[in-house]
N, C-alpha and C positions, 0 to 999 in steps of 0.2 A: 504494500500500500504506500503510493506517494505520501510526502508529508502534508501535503496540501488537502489531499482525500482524508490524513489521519486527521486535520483538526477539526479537517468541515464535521468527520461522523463524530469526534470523542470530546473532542477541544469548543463546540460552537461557535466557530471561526467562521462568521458570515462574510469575510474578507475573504479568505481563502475559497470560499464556496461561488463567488461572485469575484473575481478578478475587476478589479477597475472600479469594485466600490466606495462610495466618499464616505458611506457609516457603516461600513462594515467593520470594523473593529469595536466603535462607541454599540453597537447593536447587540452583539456578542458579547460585551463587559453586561450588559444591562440584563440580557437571559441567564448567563451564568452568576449575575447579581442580586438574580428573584426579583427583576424588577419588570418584569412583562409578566403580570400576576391577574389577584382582582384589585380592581381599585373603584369603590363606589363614589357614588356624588355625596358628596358632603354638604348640606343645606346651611351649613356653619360660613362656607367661602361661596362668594360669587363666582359665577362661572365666565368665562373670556372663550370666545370665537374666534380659529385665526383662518383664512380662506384663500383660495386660490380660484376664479374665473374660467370658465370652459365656456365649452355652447354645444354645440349638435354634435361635434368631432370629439374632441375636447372635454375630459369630465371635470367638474367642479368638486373642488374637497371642502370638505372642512373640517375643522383639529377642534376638538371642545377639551376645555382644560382649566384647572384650578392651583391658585398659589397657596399654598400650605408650607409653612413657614420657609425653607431654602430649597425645597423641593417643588416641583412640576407636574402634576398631576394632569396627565391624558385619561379623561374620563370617559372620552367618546369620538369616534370620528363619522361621518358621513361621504360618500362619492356616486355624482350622477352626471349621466350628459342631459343636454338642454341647454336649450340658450335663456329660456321662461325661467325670470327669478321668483316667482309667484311659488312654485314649490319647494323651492328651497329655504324662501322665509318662512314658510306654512311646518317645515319637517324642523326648522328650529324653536319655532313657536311653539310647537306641539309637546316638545322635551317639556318636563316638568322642572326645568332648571331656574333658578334666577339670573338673572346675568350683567354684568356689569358693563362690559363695551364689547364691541363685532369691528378686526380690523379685516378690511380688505383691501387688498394690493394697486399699486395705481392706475392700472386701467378699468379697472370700475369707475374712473371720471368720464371712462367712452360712453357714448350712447348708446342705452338700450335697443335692442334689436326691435324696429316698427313702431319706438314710442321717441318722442321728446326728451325723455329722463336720460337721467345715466343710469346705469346697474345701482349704484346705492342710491340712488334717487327712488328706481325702482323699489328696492326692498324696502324703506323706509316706509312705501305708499302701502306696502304691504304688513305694516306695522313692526318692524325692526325699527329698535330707539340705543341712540348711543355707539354711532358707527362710526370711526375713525378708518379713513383712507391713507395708507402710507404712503411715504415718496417713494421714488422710484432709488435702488441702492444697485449699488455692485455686488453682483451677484459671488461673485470669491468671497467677495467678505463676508457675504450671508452664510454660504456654505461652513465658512470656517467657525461662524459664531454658534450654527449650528451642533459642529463638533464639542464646540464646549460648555454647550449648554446638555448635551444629552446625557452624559454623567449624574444629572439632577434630576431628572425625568424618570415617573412610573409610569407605567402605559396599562390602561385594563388588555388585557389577552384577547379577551371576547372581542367588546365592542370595538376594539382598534386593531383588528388582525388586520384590514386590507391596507388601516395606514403605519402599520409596524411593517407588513410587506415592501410596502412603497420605498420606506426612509431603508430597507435592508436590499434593495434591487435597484437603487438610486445610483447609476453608475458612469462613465466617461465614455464619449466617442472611440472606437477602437478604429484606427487608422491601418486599413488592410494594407496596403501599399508598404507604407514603412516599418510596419510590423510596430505600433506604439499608439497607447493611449492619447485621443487627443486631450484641448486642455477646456472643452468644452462637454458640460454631460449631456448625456443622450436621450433624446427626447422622446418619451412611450409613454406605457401605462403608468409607470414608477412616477415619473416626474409630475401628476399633480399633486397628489400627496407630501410628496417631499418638496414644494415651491410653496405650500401652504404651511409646513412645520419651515419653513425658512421664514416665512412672516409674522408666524407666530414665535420667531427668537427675534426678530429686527423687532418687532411690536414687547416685548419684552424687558428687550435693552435699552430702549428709543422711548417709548411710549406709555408704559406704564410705574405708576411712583413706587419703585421698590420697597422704600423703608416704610409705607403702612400700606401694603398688600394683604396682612394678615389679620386686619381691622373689617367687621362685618363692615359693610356701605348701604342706607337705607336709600333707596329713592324710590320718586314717587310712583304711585302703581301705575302698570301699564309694561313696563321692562319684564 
């Protein structure tokens, strides 16, 4: 047995098992950490939304997730294609979570597909409240932040097997010609999942006030 076959079966080497992966090591510390478990919602902490944009080609994620004290709690994830934001504010409204802010990535400032709006225009009409749109970042440095935020992250097993898959199949252009990874990842099923945990660390880092994350926050009904 290769060493690379030995770690993918005994060692849960998701790097080794995936060549070219950007969380295949953070992914494999975290199963062999007990930390892709259960992990319930906790009605004690607000919950935070981080998303990534599809449309008909395209699926749309979403990462559902709680701060609890230096840890990350992935509570829940969702993925669908459609370009209709209508059910996808309807599948978050539905959760029985409370929720704090919904960040979406910067091109939710595009126009809704046959309407006026933009995508958060949209949702909002759909009664999403407290939506924060990010700038537009560099994507290396997302990825990297990534890296080292995932250390601190529980994932529920259940509810977020397809975007535990995603962040673990999340991997680089291989360049058949010159035999070598490009310096670009590859864009498939993996990559919405992992573009919406990339927003949900830039929203993280950027956007929410870390030192009273762990403070209930009351607002008014309707959220």
């Amino acid at each position: 047995m290769s060493e690379d076959a030995y770690n993918q079966e005994y060692e849960c080497d998701f790097e080794a098992a995936n060549p070219g992966a950007y969380y295949g090591k953070q992914m494999g510390d975290a199963l062999k950490d007990g930390r892709l478990t259960k992990v319930p919602y906790d009605p004690n902490f607000r919950v935070y939304t981080a998303w990534d944009i599809g449309g008909d080609r395209d699926a749309t994620a979403v990462w559902f997730f709680q701060l609890v004290g230096k840890a990350v709690h992935l509570i829940d994830y969702m993925e669908n294609k459609g370009a209709d934001s209508a059910p996808y504010a309807k599948a978050v409204l539905d959760r029985s979570y409370s929720y704090a802010q919904h960040f979406l990535p910067h091109d939710a400032e595009a126009r809704h597909p046959g309407s006026e709006r933009d995508y958060s225009e949209a949702l909002a009409a759909h009664g999403l409240r407290r939506i924060t749109v990010l700038p537009s970042a560099v994507r290396e440095l997302g990825i990297n932040s990534v890296r080292l935020l995932l250390p601190r992250c529980y994932f529920d097993a259940e509810k977020c097997e397809r975007g535990i898959e995603c962040l673990r199949m999340y991997q680089t252009e291989w360049n058949e010609k010159d035999k070598v990874f490009k310096s670009s990842p590859k864009h498939d099923w993996a990559s919405h999942g992992a573009d919406a945990f990339r927003y949900l660390s830039v929203a993280l880092d950027k956007h929410i006030s870390t030192p009273n994350f762990n403070r209930k926050l009351v607002y008014p009904k309707g959220f």
